[in-house]
N, C-alpha and C positions, 0 to 999 in steps of 0.2 A: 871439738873445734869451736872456738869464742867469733862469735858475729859483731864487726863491727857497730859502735854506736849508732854512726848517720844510717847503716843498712835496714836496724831493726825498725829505727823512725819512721822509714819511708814505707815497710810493710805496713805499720801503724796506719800513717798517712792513707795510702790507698784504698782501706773497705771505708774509711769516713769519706775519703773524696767522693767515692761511688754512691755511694748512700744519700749524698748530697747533690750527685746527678740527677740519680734517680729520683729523690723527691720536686728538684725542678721541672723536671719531666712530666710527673704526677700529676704536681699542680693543676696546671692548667687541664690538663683530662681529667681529670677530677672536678674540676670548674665547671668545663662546659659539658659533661654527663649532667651534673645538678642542674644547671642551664636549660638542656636541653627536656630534661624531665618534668621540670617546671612548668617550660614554655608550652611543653606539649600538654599541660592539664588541662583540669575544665574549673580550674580556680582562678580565680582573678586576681586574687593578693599573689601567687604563688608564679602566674604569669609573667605580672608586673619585674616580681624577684629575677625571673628566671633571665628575663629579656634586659634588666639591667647590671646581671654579672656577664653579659655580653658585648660591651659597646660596640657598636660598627656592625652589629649584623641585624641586614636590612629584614631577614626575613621574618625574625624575631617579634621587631616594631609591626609586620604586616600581620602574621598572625595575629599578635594581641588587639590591633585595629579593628580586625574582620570579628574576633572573639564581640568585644565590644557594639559595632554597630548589629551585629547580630543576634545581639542576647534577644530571646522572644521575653522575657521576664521583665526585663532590665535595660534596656536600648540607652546606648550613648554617644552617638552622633560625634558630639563637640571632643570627647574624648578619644574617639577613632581618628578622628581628622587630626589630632595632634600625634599619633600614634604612625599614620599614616606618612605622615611629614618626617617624622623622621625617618623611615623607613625608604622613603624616596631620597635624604640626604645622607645616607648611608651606599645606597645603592641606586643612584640616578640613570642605570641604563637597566632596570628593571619594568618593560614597558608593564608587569603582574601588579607591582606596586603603584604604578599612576595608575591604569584603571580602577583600583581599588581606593586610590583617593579620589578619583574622575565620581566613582558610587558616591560617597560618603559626602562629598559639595552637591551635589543633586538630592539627596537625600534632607539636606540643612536648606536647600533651597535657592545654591548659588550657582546659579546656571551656568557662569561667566566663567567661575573659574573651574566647573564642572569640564567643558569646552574645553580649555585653556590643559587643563588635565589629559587628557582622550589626546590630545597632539603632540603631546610630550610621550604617551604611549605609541603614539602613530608614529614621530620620528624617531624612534629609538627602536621599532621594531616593525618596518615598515610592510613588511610581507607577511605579517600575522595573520588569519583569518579572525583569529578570535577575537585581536583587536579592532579589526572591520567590523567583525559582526557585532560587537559592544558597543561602538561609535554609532553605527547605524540604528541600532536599538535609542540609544542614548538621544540622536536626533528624531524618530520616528515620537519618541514620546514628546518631544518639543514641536509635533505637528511638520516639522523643515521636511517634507518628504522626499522631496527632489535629491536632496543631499543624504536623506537613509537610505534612498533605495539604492545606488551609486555603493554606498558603502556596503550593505548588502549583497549586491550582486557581486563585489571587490569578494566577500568571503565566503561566495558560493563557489565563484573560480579556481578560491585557494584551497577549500572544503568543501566536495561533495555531500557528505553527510550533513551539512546545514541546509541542505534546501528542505527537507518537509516542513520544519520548521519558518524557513524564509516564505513557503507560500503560504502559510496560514498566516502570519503575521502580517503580511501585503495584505492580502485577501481583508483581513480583520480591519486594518486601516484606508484601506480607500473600496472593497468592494465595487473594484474597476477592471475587467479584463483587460483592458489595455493598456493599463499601468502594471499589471503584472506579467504580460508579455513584453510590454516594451523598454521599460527600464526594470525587472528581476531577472527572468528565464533566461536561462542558456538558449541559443538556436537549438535546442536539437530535440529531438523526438521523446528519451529519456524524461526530462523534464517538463515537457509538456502533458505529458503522459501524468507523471505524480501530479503534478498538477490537477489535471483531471480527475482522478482518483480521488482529491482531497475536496473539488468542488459536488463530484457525484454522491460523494459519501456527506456529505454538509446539504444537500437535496437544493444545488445550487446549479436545476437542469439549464434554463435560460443560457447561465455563462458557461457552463461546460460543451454544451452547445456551440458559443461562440470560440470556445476556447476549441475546441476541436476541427475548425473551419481555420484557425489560424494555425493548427497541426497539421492539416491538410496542403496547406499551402507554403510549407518547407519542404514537400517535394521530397522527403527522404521517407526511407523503409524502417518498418517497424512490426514485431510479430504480435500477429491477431491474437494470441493471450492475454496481451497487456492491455485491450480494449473489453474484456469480459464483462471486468465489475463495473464499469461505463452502459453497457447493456441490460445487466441486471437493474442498474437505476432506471431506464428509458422503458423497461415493459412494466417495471411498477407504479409507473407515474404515468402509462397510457401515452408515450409518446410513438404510436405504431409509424406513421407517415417520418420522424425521423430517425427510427428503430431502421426501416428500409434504409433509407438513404448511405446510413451512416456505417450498415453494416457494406454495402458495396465497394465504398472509398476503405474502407478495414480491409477488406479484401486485396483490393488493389493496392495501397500500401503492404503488405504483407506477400504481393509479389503469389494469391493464389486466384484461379477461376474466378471471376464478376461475372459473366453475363447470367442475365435474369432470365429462369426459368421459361421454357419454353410454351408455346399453348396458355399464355398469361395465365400460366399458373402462381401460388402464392406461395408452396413451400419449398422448401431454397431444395434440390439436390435429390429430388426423387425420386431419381434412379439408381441411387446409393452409388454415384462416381467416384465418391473421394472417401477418406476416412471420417469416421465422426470428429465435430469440433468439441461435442461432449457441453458448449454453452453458446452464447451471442445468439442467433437466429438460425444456426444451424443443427443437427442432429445430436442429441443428449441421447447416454445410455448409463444408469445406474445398476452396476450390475449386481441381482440378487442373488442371494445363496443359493444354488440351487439351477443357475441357468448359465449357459455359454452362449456367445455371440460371435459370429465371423460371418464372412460374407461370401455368399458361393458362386463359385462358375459357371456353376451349368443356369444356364443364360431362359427366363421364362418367356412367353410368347413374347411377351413386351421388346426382347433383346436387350433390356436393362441389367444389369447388377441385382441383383438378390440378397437382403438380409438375412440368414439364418440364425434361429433362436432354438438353441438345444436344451433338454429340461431332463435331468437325471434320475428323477422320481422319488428324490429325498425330502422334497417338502412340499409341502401345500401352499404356494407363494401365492404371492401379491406382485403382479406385475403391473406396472405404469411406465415404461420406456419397451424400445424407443421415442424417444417425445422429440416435439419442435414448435418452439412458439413462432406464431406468424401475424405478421402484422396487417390488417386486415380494418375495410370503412367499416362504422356502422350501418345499419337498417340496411346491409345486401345482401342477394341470396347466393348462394354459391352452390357449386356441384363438386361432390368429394369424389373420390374415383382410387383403388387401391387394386391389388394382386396377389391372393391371398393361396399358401398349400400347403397343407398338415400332413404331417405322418404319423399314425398312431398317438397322436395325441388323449392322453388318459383322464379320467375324472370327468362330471358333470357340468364343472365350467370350463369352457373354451375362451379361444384368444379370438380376440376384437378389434375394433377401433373406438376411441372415443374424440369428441370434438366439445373443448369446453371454450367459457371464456374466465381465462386466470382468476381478474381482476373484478368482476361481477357475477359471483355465482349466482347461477339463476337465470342468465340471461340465457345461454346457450347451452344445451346440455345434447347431445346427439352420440347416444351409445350403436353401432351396428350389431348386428345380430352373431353371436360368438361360435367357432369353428372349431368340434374334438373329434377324434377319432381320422382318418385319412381321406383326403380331398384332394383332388388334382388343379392343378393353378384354375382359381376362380374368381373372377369380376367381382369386387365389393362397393357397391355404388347408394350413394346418401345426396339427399339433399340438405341444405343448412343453413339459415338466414340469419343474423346478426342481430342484436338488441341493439336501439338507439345509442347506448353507452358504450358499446363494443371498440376497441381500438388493437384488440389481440383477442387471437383466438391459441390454444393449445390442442397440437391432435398427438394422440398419446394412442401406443397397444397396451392394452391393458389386460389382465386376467385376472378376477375375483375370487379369492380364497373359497372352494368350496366349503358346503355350509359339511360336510360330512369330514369330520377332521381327518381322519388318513385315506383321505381321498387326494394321494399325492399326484404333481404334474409330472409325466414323461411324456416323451416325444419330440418332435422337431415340427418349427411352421419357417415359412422362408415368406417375406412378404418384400415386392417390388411395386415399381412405378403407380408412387404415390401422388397425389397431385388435389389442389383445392381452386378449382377456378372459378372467376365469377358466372353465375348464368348466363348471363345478357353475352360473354363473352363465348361462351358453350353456343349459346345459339346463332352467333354470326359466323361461327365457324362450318367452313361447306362442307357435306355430307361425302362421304369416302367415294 
């Protein structure tokens, strides 16, 4: 069968038409692959190439900008900013690209239109945090502080995750509580709290202090966990007198028991009412290999709560908990007073009490006399006076590794109503 002439042309015709689609197609993806391989180098001639077989893409001009002012080698300002420029007249609603020229006019030293930059970013993306917090940085370093901190707090509202950052950098530039509570901080508990944290941890007791009086006084609840590392600053730095105070308002915040021990006593809870807090000023227990802890029923003369410490007779331990640091004057005498009962307790060394002071070894040292083998609930009574420097005392049970190494601990002690009161206080108290 013979094919017509126009028929065969037209099959001719169509794999060149195709082929010539196809290559139009190519083109260009072929273009901006090289483009884009270029642009993403760490070459500068190659950049350059990559971002100019692009026209019109803004992001191009911004990377090769940022490549530029950031060379550690090499830095070039004047050539960023023209890179930059275009980048923002490719893409003028990219607030990424004016900040990035907002940098590079600060950088060359033109404040003006640094400024001028940052607003073009602000109008074009007005709900940013990131562009809050760049603006606010950008004025904080021009000293404007009224106006970074505004901006600041603008991109704490919008981004949580900016405040540790926002309080150190307040903190750095005016070393004011009350410019960091009153134009940074959120109202709320949360933020005062990091706050906190960031002042205790920088040994900035004074303002953490204040700043913790203005947490107080928000009236809202917060859990006594989040005040610990606040506590551990305040007994290492001998703050005893606001170690008390501060752990009561913790308390009441926290929505648990305040009132102060009874028989003006000094350590918080030593009738074992409540669970250990495990830090702050109440009951710590590290528990060692080798020993269990729970609290027993059956009620001792006292009518108190009972700790029970059970010991397996796998090791030869070292015990120092339960422990409770107590805030305490110097130069007074005090009367310690405890409720001590063994069962079968094994080995040479027995469990005790000891009374130090943390922070000045040496000063205070008041070991009592140690209990093994079985005893029925028995009075453990010390007296203990303070060294001029004393601002915390620590009373700890402790149990001293026998010297005879498989001289392992078994047994059980249960120990209740604990209590460290002043003398002068012992003795105005009327006789039963």
């Amino acid at each position: 069968m013979e094919l017509p002439l126009e028929g065969l042309g037209l099959r001719r015709a169509l794999p060149i038409a195709a082929l010539a689609t196809t290559a139009l197609l190519i083109y260009p993806a072929a273009k901006y692959w090289i483009a884009s391989n270029e642009i993403h180098s760490d070459n500068l001639e190659k950049m350059e190439r990559g971002a100019a077989l692009v026209p019109g893409d803004g992001d191009a001009w911004d990377r090769l900008g940022r490549f530029e002012q950031f060379d550690f080698a090499n830095p070039d300002t004047s050539r960023a900013l023209t890179d930059y420029r275009k980048a923002v007249e490719d893409d003028p609603l990219s607030a990424y690209y004016w900040m990035d020229l907002a940098s590079a006019y600060e950088d060359s030293g033109d404040m003006a239109r640094a400024a001028d930059a940052y607003d073009h970013a602000r109008s074009v993306y007005p709900a940013s945090a990131l562009v809050a917090w760049n603006y606010g940085n950008f004025l904080l370093r021009q000293q404007d502080y009224t106006g970074a901190y505004a901006q600041i707090r603008l991109a704490i509202d919008r981004d949580q995750s900016l405040l540790p950052m926002a309080i150190s950098r307040t903190w750095r530039s005016s070393g004011d509580v009350n410019q960091l509570v009153g134009q940074v901080l959120p109202p709320n508990p949360e933020a005062y709290l990091q706050a906190l944290d960031f002042l205790g941890s920088n040994r900035q007791t004074d303002a953490a202090l204040a700043l913790w009086q203005r947490l107080i006084a928000l009236g809202k609840p917060f859990p006594l966990p989040e005040t610990f590392a606040f506590f551990e600053e305040l007994i290492r730095v001998d703050r005893g007198d606001d170690a008390r105070r501060v752990w009561l308002q913790a308390l009441a915040a926290a929505g648990l028991p305040h009132d102060e021990p009874a028989n003006h006593s000094l350590i918080w809870d030593g009738g074992f009412a409540t669970e250990f807090t495990d830090a702050g000023l109440g009951w710590r227990w590290d528990l060692p290999v080798g020993a269990e802890i729970n609290f027993d029923s059956a009620r001792p003369p006292s009518g108190t709560r009972a700790v029970r410490l059970d010991f397996t007779g796998g090791t030869n331990l070292s015990l120092d908990t339960p422990a409770q640091f107590i805030p305490a004057e110097p130069g007074r005498a005090f009367h310690f007073h405890a409720l001590m009962r063994t069962d079968e307790i094994s080995t040479d060394s027995g469990i005790r009490f000891s009374i130090t002071d943390p922070n000045h070894p040496g000063e205070v040292n008041l070991l009592t006399d140690g209990f093994i083998g079985t005893h029925s609930w028995t009075a453990v009574d010390a007296d203990v006076t303070t060294g001029a420097d004393t601002h915390f005392l620590v009373v700890r049970v402790v149990r001293y590794p026998s010297q005879f190494f498989d001289n392992k601990l078994s047994g059980t002690v249960w120990i209740a109503d604990v209590s460290l009161v002043p003398s002068d206080a012992t003795a105005a108290q009327p006789s039963p």
